[in-house]
C-alpha positions as CSV (number, residue, x, y, z in Angstrom):
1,X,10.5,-1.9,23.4
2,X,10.8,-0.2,20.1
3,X,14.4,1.3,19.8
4,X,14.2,3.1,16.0
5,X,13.1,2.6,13.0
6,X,13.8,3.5,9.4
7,X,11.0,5.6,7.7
8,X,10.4,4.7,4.2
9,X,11.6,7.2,1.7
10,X,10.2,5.8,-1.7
11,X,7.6,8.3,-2.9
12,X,6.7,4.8,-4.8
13,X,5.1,3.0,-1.4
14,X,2.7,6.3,-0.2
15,X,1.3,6.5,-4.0
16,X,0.8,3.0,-4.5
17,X,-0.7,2.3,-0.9
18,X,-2.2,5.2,-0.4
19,X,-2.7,6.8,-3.3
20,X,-1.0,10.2,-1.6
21,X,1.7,12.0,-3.9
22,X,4.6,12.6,-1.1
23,X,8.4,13.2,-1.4
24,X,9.7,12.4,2.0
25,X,11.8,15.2,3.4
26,X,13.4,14.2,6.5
27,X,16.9,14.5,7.3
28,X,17.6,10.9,8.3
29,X,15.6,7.7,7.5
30,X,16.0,6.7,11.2
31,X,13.4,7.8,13.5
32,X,14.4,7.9,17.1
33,X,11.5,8.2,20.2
34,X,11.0,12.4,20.3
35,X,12.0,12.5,16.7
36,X,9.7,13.5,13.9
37,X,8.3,11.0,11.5
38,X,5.8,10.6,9.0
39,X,2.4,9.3,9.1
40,X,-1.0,8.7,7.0
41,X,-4.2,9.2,8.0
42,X,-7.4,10.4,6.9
43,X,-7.5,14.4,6.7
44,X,-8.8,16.2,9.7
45,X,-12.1,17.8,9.7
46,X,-10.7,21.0,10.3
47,X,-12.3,23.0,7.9
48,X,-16.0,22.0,7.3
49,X,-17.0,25.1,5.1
50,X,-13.7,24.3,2.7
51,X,-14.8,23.8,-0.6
52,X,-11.8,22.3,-1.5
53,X,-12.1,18.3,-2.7
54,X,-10.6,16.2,0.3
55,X,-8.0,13.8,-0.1
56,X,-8.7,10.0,1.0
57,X,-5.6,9.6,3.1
58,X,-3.0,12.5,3.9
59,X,1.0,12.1,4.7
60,X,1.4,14.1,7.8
61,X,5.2,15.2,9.6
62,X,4.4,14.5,13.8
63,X,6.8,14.1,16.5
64,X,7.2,10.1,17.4
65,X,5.5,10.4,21.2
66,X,1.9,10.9,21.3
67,X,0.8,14.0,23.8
68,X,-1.8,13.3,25.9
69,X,-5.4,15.7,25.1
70,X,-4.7,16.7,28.9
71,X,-1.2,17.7,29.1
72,X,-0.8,20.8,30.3
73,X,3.0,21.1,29.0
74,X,3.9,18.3,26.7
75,X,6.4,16.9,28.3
76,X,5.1,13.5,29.0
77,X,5.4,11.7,25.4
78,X,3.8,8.5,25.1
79,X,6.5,6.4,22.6
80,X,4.4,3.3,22.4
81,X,0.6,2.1,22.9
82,X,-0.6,-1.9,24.5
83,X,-3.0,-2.8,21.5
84,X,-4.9,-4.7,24.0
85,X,-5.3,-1.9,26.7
86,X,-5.6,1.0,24.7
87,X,-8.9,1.2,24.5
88,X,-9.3,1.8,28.2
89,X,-5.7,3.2,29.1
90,X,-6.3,7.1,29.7
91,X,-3.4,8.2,27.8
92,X,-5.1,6.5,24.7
93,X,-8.9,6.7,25.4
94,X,-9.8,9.5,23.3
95,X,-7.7,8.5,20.3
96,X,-8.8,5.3,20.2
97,X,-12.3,6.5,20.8
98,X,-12.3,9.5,18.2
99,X,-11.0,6.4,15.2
100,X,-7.5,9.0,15.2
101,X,-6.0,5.9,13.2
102,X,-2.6,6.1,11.6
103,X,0.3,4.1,9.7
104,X,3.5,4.6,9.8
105,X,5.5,3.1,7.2
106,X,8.8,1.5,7.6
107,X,11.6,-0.2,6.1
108,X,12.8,-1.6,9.1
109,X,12.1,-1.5,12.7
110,X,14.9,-1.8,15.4
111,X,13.7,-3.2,18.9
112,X,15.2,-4.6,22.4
113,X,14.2,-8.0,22.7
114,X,16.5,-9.4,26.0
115,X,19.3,-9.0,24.7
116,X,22.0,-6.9,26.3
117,X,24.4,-6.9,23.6
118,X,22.3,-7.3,20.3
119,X,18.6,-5.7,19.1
120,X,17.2,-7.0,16.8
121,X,16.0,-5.5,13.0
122,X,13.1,-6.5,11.8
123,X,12.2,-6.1,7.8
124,X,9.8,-7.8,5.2
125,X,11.8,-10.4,2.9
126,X,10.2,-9.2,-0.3
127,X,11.7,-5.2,0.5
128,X,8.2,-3.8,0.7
129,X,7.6,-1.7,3.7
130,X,6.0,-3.0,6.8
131,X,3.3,-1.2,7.9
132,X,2.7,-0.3,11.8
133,X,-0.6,0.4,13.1
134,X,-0.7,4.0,15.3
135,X,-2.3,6.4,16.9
136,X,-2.2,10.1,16.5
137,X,-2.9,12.7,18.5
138,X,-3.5,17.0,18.0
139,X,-2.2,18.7,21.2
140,X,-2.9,22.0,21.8
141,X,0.4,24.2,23.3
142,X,-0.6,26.8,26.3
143,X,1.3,29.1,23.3
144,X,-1.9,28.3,20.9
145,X,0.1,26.3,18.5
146,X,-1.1,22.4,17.7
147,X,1.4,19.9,17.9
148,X,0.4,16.3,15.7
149,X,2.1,13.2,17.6
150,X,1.5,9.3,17.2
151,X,2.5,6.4,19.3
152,X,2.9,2.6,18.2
153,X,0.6,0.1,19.0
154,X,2.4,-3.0,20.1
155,X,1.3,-6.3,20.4
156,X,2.9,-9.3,22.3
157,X,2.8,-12.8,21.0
158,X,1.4,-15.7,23.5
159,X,3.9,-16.9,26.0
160,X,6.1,-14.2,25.0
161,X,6.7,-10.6,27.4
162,X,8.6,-9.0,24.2
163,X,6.5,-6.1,23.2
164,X,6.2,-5.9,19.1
165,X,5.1,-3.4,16.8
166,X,1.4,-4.4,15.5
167,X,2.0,-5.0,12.0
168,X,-0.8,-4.7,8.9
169,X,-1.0,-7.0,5.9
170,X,-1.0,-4.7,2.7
171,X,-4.6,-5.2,2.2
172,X,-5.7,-4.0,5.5
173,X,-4.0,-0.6,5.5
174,X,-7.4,1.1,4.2
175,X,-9.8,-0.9,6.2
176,X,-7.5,-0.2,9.8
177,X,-7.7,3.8,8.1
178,X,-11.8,3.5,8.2
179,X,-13.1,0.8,9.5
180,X,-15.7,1.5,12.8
181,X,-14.1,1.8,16.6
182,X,-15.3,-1.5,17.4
183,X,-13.6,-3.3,15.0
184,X,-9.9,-1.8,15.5
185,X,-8.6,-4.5,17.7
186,X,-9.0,-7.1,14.6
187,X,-6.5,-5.9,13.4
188,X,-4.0,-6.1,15.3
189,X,-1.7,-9.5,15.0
190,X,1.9,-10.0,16.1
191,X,4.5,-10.1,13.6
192,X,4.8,-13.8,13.2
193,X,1.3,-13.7,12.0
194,X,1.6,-11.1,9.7
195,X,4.2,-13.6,7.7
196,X,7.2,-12.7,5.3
197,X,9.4,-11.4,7.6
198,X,13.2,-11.1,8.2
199,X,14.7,-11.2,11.6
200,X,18.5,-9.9,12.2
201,X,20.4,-9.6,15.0
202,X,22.7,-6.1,15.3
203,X,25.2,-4.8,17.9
204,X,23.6,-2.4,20.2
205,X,25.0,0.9,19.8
């Protein structure tokens, strides 16, 4: 299970990644489950008679906990998604189905991993930010207002029960952005096989 993680606040990564112009303005760099974070993703189609020129990718502020289309409150967040079940989960169908694609970036990412003391930090050994694959989600509130949400796919390596946060290689990030529904699930790896990583064991607290 994904504990935290620390959003990336270099305007630097979304420009040259993205090529979206975005001054993170979050209070803290650590996200919690419920907490707001920041995400990219292709615009919505929202407005089809805008003229205005659309964007290839967009920074958008959502709450970490993906709301389910059939809510009728909100209340039951989803904090994380099973890459391999998604698909066919019904919390995740439509999502998935609709291509609502998103990345969250991340300097590091803080998860459980057995044991009862320690969790373990997880961050790329060249400082770039890693990249997590994620779903988003528009909710509409019985008070008319929409709420934008994402969960975290995970991913769990062979012999292993420890959930991990599906990571993307730098030169996937626009290709998981826009690539057909079928082919989502290639890219979803573990973290060993995304490579360059640094693993770090911290006191739980």
């Amino acid at each position: 299970m994904i504990h935290h993680y620390q959003s990336t606040g270099d305007p630097a990564a979304y420009l040259q990644n993205f090529g979206v112009s975005f001054q993170p303005t979050l209070a803290s760099s650590v996200v919690r489950p419920g907490e707001r974070g920041i995400f990219i993703r292709r615009p919505r189609a929202d407005h089809p008679g805008s003229t205005r020129p659309i964007a290839a990718f967009e920074a958008v502020s959502g709450r970490w906990g993906l709301i389910p289309l059939f809510s009728q409150t909100g209340s039951d967040p989803l904090f994380e998604a099973r890459a391999e079940a998604a698909a066919a989960e019904r919390n995740f169908h439509q999502p998935w189905k609709r291509g609502h694609r998103c990345v969250v970036l991340a300097d590091a990412v803080v998860q459980d991993h057995g044991a009862p003391d320690h969790l373990l930090r997880v961050s790329r050994a060249d400082g770039r930010p890693l990249a997590m694959a994620s779903l988003w989600n528009g909710w509409r509130s019985p008070q008319d207002e929409c709420v934008e949400s994402f969960a975290l796919l995970t991913v769990a390596p062979a012999g292993s029960d420890v959930r991990q946060p599906a990571l993307l290689h730098d030169a996937w990030l626009e290709d998981w952005l826009s690539c057909p529904v079928e082919e989502t699930s290639a890219y979803l790896r573990p973290c060993a096989q995304v490579g360059g990583l640094v693993s770090q064991e911290i006191p739980r607290g």
